[in-house]
C-alpha positions, -999 to +999 in steps of 0.1 A: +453+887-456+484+870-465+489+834-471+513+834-437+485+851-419+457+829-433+475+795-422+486+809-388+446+811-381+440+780-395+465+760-377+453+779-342+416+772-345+428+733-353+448+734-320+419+751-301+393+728-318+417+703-304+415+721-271+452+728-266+472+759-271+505+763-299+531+753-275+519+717-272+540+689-286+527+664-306+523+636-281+495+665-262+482+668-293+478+634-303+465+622-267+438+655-271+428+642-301+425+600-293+406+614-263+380+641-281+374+610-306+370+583-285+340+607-268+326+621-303+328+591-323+295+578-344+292+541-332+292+556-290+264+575-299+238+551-319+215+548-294+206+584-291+187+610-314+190+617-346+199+650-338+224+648-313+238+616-336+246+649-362+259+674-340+285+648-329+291+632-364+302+671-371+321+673-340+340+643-346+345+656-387+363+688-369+381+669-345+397+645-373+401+673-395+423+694-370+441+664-365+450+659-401+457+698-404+482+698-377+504+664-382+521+681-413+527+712-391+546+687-369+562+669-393+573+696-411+585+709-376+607+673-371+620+679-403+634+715-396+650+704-361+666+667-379+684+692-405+692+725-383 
């Protein structure tokens, strides 16, 4: 697989983890993620099990790690369209 290939996937699964497709702008993206977080974060969910406590401490990792993946993709994006 080529590097091209391997960060295509990556930055798709971060937009679907995000849930929204490749063709959003960063303002979708950014609103998907302040909203996934504000459902997944830690301190909502301290009155429940430990269990569930984990499988949303994970789910809020994922969510802040797509987010972090795809801000350069956008920045990198502004950067493009400022100089073109």
């Amino acid at each position: 697989m080529s590097r091209f290939s391997a960060l295509a996937n990556l930055l798709e699964e971060n937009f679907e983890i995000l849930g929204c497709s490749k063709d959003d702008d960063f303002a979708t993206v950014r609103q998907n993620y302040l909203s996934l977080a504000n459902i997944y974060h830690p301190d909502r969910h301290s009155n429940k099990s430990i269990a569930i406590q984990e499988e949303y401490a994970k789910k809020f990792k994922n969510i802040q790690s797509a987010y972090e993946g795809l801000k350069p993709y956008f920045k990198n994006q502004e950067n493009f369209v400022m100089v073109g």
